[in-house]
Structures are given as C-alpha cells and as structure tokens.
ChimeraX commands (.cxc) that place a marker at each C-alpha (Angstrom):
marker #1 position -16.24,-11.66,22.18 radius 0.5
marker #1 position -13.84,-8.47,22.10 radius 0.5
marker #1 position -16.32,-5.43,21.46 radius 0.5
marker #1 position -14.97,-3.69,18.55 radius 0.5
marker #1 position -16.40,-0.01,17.60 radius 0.5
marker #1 position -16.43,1.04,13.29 radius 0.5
marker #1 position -16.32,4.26,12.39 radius 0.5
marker #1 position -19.38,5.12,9.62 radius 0.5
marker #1 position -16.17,6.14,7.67 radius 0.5
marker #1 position -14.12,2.56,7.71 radius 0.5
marker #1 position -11.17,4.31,6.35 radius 0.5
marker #1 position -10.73,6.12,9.63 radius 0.5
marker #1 position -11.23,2.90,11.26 radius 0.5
marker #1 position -7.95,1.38,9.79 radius 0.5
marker #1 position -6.40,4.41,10.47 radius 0.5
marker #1 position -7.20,3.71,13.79 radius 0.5
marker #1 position -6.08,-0.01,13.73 radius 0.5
marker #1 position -2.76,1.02,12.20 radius 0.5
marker #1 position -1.95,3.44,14.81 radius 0.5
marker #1 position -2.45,0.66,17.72 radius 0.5
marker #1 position -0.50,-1.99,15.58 radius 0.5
marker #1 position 1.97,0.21,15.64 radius 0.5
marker #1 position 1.83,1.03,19.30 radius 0.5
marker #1 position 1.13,-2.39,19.92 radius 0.5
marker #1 position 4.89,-3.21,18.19 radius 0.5
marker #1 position 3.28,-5.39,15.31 radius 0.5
marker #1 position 6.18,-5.36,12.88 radius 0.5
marker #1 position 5.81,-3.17,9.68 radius 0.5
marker #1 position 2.07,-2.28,10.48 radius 0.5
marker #1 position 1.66,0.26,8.13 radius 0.5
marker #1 position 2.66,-2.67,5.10 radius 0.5
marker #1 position -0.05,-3.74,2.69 radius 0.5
marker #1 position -0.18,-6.90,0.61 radius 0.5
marker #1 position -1.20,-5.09,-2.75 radius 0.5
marker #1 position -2.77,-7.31,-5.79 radius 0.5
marker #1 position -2.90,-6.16,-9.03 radius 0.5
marker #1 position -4.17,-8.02,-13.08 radius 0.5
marker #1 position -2.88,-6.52,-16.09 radius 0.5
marker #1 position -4.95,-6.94,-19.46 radius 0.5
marker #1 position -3.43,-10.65,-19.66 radius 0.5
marker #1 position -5.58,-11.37,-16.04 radius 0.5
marker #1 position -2.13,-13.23,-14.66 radius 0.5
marker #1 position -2.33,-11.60,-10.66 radius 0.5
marker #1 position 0.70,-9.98,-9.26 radius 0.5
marker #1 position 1.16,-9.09,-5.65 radius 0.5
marker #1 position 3.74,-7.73,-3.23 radius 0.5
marker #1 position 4.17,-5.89,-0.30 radius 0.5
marker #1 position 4.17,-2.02,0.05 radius 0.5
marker #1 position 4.61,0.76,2.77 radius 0.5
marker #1 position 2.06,3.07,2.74 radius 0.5
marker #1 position 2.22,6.48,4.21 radius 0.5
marker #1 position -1.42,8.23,3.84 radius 0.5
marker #1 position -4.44,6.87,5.01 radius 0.5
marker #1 position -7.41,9.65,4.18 radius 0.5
marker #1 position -10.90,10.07,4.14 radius 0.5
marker #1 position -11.23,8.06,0.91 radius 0.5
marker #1 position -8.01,6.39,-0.06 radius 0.5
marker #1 position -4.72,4.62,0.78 radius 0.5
marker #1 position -1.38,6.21,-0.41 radius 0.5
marker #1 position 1.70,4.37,-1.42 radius 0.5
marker #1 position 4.95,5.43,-3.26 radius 0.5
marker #1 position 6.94,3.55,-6.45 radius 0.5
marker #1 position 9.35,3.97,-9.11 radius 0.5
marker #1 position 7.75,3.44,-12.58 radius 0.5
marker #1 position 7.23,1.86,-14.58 radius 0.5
marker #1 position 7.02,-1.44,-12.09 radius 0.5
marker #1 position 4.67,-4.29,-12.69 radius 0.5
marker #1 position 2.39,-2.71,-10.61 radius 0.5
marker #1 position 2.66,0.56,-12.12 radius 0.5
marker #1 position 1.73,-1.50,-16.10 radius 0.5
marker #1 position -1.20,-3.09,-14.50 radius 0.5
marker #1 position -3.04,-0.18,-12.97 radius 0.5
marker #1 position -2.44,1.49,-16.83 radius 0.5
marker #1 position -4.19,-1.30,-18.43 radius 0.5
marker #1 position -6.52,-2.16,-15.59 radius 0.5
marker #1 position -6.94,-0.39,-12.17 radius 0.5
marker #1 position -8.95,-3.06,-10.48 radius 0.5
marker #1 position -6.82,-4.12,-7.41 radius 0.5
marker #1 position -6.92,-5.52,-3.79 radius 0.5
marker #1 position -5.20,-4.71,-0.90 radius 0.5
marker #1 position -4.62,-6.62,2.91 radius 0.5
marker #1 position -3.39,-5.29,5.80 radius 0.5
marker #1 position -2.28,-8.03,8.50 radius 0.5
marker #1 position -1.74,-8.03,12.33 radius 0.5
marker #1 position -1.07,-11.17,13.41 radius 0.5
marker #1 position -0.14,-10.19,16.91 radius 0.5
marker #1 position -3.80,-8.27,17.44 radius 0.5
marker #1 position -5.35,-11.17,15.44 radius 0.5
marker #1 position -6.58,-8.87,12.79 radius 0.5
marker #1 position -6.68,-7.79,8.87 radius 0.5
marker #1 position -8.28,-5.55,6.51 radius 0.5
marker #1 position -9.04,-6.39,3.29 radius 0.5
marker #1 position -9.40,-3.34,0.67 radius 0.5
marker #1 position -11.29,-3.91,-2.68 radius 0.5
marker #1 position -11.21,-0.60,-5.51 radius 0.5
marker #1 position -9.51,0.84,-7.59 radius 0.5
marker #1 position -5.93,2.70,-7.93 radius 0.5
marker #1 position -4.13,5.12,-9.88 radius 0.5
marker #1 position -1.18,7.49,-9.61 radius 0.5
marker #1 position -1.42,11.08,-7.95 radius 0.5
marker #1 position -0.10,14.31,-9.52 radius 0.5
marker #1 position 3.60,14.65,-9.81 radius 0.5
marker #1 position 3.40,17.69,-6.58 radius 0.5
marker #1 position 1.80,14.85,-4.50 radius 0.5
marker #1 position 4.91,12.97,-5.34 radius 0.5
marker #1 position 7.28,15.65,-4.49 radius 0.5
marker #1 position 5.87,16.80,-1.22 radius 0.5
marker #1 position 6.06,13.03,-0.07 radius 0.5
marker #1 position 9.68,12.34,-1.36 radius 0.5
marker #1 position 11.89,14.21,0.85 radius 0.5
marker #1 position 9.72,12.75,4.11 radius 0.5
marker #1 position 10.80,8.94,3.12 radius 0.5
marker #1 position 14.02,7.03,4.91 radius 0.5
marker #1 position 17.04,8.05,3.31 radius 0.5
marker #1 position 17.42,4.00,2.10 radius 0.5
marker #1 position 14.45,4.89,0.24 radius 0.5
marker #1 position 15.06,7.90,-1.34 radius 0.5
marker #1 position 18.54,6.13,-2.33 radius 0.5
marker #1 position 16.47,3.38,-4.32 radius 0.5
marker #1 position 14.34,5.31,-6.20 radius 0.5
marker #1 position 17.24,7.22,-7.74 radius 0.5
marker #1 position 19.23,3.66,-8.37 radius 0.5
marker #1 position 15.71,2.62,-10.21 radius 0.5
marker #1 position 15.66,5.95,-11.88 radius 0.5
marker #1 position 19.71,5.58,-13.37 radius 0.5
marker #1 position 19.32,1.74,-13.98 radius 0.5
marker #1 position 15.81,0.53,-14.73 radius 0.5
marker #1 position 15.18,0.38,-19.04 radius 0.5
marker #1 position 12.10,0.31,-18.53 radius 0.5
marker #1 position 11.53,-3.07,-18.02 radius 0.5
marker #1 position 9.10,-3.73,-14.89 radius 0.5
marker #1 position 11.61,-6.44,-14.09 radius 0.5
marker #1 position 14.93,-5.28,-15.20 radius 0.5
marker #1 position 18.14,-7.79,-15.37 radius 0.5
marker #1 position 21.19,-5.99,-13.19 radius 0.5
marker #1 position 24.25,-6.61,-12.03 radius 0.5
marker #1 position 24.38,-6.56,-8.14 radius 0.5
marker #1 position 27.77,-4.78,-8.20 radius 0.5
marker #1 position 26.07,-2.05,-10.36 radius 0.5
marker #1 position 23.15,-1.82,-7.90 radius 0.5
marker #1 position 25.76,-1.40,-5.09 radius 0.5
marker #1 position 27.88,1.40,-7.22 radius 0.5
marker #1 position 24.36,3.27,-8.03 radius 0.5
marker #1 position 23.60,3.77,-4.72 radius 0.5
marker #1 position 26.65,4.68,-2.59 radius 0.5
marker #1 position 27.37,7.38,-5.92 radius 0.5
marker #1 position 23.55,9.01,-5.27 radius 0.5
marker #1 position 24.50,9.29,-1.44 radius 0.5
marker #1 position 27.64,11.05,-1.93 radius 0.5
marker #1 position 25.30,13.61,-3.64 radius 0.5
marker #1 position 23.74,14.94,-0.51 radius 0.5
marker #1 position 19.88,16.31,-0.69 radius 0.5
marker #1 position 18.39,14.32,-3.24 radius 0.5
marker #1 position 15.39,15.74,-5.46 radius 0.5
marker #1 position 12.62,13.31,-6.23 radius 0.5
marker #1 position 13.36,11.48,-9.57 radius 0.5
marker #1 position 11.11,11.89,-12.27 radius 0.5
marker #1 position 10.25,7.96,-12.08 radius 0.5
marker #1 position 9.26,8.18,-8.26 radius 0.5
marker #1 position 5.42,8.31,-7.78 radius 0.5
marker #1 position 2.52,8.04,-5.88 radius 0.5
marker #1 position -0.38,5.17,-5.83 radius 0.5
marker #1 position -3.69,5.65,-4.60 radius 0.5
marker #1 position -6.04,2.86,-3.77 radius 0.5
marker #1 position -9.40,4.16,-3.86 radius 0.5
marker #1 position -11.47,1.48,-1.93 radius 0.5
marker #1 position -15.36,0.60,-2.46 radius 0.5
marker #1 position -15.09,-2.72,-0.30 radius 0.5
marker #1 position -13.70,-2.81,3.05 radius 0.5
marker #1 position -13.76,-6.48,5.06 radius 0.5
marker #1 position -12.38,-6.50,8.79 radius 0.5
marker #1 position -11.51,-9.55,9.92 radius 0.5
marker #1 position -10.92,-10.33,13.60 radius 0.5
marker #1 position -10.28,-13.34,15.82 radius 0.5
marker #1 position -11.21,-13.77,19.32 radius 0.5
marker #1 position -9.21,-16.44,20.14 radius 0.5
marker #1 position -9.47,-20.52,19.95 radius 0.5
marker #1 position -13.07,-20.91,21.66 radius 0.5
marker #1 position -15.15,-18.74,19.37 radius 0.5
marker #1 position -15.57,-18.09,15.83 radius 0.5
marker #1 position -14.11,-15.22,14.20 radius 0.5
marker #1 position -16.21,-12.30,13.32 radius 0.5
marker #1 position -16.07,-10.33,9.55 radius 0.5
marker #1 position -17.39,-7.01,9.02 radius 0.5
marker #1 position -17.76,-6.20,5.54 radius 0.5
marker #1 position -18.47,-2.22,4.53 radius 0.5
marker #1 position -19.58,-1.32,1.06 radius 0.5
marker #1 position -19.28,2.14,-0.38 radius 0.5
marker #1 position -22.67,3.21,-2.55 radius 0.5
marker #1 position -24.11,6.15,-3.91 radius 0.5
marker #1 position -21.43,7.81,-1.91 radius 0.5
marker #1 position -22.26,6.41,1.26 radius 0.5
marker #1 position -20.63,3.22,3.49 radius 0.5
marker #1 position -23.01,0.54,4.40 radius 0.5
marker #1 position -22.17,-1.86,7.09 radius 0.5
marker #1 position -22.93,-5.68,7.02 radius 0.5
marker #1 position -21.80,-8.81,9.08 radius 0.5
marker #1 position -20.28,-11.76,7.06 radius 0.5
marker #1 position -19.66,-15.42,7.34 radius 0.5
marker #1 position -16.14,-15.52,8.60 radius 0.5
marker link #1:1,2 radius 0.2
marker link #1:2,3 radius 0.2
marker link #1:3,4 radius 0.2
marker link #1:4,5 radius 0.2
marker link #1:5,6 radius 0.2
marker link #1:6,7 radius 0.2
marker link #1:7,8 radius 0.2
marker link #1:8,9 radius 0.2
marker link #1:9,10 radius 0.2
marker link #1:10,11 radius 0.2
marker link #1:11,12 radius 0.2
marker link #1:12,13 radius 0.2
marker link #1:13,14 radius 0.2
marker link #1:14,15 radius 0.2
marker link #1:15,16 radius 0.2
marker link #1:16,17 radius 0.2
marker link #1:17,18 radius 0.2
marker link #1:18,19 radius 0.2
marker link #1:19,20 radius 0.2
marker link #1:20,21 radius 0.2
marker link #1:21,22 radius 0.2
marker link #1:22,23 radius 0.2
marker link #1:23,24 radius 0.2
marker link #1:24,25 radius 0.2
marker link #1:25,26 radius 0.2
marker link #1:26,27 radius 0.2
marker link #1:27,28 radius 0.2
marker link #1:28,29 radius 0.2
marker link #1:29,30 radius 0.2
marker link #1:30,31 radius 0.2
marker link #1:31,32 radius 0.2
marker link #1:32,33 radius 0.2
marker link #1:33,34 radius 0.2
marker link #1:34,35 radius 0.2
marker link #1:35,36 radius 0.2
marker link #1:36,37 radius 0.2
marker link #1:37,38 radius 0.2
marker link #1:38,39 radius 0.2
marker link #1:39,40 radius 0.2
marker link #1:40,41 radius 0.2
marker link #1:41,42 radius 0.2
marker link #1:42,43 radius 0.2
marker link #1:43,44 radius 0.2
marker link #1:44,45 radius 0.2
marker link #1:45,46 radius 0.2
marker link #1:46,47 radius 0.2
marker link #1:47,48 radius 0.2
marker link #1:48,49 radius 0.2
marker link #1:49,50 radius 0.2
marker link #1:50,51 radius 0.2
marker link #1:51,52 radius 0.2
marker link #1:52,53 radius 0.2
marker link #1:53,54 radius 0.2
marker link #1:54,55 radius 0.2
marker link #1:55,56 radius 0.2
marker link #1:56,57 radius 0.2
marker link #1:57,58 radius 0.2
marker link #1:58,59 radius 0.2
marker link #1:59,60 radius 0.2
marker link #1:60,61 radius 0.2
marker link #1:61,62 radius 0.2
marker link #1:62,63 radius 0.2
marker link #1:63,64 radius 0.2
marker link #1:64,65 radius 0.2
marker link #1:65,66 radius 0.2
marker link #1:66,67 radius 0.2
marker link #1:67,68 radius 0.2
marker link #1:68,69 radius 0.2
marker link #1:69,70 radius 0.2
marker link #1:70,71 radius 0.2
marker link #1:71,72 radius 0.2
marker link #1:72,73 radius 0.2
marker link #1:73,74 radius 0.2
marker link #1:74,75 radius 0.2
marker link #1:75,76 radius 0.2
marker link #1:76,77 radius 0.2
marker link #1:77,78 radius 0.2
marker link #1:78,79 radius 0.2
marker link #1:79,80 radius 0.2
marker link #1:80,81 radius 0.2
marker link #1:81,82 radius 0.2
marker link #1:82,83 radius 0.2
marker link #1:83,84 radius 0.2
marker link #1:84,85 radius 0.2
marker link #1:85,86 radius 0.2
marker link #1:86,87 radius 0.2
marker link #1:87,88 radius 0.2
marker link #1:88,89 radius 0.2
marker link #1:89,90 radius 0.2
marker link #1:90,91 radius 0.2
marker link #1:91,92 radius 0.2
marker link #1:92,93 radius 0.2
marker link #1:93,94 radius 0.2
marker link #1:94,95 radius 0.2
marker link #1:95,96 radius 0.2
marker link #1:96,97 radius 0.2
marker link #1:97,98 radius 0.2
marker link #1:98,99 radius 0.2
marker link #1:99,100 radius 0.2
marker link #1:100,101 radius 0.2
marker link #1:101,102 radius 0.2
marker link #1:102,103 radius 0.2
marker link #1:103,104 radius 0.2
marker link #1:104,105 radius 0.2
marker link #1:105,106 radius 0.2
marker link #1:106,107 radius 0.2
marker link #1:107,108 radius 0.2
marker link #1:108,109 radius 0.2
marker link #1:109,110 radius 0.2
marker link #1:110,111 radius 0.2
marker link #1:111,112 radius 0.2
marker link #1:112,113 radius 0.2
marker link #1:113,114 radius 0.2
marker link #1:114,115 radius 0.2
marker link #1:115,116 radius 0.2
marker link #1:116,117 radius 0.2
marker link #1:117,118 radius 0.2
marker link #1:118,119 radius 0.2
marker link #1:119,120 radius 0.2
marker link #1:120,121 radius 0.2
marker link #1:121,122 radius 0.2
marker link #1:122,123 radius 0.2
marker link #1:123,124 radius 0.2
marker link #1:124,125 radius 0.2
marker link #1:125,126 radius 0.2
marker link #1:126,127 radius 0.2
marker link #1:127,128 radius 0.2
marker link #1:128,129 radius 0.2
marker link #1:129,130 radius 0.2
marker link #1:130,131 radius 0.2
marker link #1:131,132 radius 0.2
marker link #1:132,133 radius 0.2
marker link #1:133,134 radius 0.2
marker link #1:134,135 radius 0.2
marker link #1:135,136 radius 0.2
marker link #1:136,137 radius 0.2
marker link #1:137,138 radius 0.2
marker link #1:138,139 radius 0.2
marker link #1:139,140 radius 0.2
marker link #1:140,141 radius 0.2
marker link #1:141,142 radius 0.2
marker link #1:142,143 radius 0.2
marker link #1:143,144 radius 0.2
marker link #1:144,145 radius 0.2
marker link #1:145,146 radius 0.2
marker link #1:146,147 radius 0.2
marker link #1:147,148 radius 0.2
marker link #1:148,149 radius 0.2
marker link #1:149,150 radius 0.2
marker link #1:150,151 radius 0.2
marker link #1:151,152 radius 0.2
marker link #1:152,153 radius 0.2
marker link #1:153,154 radius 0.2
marker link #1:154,155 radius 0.2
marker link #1:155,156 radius 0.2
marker link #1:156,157 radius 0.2
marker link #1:157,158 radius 0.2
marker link #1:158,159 radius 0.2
marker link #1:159,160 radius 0.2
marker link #1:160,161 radius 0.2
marker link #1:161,162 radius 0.2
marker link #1:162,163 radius 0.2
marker link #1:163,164 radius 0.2
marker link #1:164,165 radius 0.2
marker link #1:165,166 radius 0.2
marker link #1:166,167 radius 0.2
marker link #1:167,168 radius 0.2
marker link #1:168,169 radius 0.2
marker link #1:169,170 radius 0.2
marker link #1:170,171 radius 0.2
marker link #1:171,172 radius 0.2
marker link #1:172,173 radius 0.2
marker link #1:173,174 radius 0.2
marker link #1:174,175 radius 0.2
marker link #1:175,176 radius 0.2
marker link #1:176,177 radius 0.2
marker link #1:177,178 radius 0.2
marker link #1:178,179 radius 0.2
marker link #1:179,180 radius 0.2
marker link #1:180,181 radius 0.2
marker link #1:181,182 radius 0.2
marker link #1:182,183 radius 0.2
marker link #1:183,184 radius 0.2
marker link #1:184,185 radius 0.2
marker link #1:185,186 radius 0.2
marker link #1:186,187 radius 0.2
marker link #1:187,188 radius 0.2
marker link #1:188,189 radius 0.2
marker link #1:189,190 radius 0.2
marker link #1:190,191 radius 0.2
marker link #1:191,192 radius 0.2
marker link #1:192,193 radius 0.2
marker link #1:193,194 radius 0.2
marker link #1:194,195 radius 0.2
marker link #1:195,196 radius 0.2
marker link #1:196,197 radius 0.2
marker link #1:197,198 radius 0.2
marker link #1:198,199 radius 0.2
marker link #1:199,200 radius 0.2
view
C-alpha cells in the first residue's frame, strides 16, 4: 500500500495533491466537479476552475446570476470532487458556499486567461438574467471579438467569486488492481479536523 501523509489541516493536503497533479501533467487538475440544490431539491452540477485553495476554503470565479449562483441564494449546501485519474485519486468536499466581497472579485479578475476575462464581459452584455439564457451563436461570436478590441478589460459587475467552505473532506485513493482502495474521511468540529478511516 502507497504510504500517504495528511496534513491535521486537510485543506493544505489538497493543496498539496493539486500541486503534484499538476506536476504530474493530470489534465485540468485544479477543476472541481461542483454540486449544487436550489429550494426545488432538483441537483445541478458542472465543472469549475478554481484558483484559491486556503486554510479554510476553495475559491472559484462566475458570472451571475448562473444556476449555481440561484442555488447557493436559496440554499448553500453543496459538494465538490476533485479527480486524478492518472494518480488514482479524488477529493470529495462537503460544506457550504457563498460569494466573496466584490474587492475579492476584482483583485482576482485581471489574473484570469484573457479567454476568460472575454466571457465574463459577453455574459455581462448578453445574459437577461436568465441562469440559462437563449442566444444566438453569431451574437456570442460578435460580443466577444467587440470586448477584445477594447484592450484592458475591468471586471464586470456580474463577475464574482464562490467560496466553498468545507466541513467534510473524503480522500479517496487506489493502490492498484491487487488491493483495496483506502478512504480517509476528515470532519471539521468545534473548529477542529478529526481524522477517520472509511469503507472504501
């Protein structure tokens, strides 16, 4: 069995796994599967890049208001998974999440990939605020080659920032065909993380 160390903090210790999945070459290891429920309980997930990983949360950036985005307002229960299928592992993140303060959102902006940037203003000039807004793919095109020719974009006032506040933390980690895979499940209470092994 692969010996695997866990920080007391388990936060740090997907830090950690991010950092060798991306050293590793895992493709798009810093990507989370993120689940959300509004009020109606019907699930929603999809797939975001996140950019902070802290002492107590996981950061990601969207234009609002998304489906995402309407959920968290009426309920911000979610779930989150991180997957390396080339290392054989994942992280599964149970909490909560809610959006940051708009300066969180505008130190962040001008760091993300010009593509990105580009989208949130096409969201910002074509999005009526529907979560899933009907467009025409011409007009999506025209949106964002006009922002570009603009130079230095500032952030939109629909760009923001998520954070997923975990209380659950499950590692999951497979040591190949011949032996069982091992979970380690971390619980946050009273402030503090307490470790346990689980049935994998």
């Amino acid at each position: 069995m692969t010996d695997l160390s866990f920080s007391d903090n388990p936060l740090h210790t997907l830090a950690n796994w991010a950092e060798q999945a991306e050293n590793a070459g895992e493709p798009s290891p810093r990507t989370m599967t993120f689940a959300t429920a509004g009020a109606d309980g019907i699930p929603h997930a999809r797939t975001v890049l996140t950019t902070v990983i802290d002492d107590e949360s996981v950061h990601f950036h969207s234009s609002s208001p998304t489906t995402k985005t309407l959920n968290l307002a009426e309920n911000p229960r979610c779930s989150g998974v991180f997957y390396w299928p080339g290392l054989a592992r994942q992280v599964v993140l149970d909490g909560t999440a809610r959006e940051l303060p708009d300066d969180v959102s505008r130190q962040a902006y001008p760091t993300r990939p010009p593509q990105l940037q580009l989208l949130a203003w096409v969201y910002e000039e074509l999005n009526d605020d529907n979560p899933i807004t009907t467009v025409d793919p011409d007009e999506v095109q025209r949106a964002f080659y006009a922002h570009a020719r603009r130079g230095p974009l500032q952030m939109p006032p629909s760009w923001t920032t998520v954070s997923l506040a975990p209380h659950r933390m499950i590692f999951w980690v497979s040591h190949g065909p011949d032996e069982p895979p091992t979970r380690t499940c971390f619980d946050l209470t009273d402030g503090s993380w307490r470790r346990r092994h689980v049935l994998p």
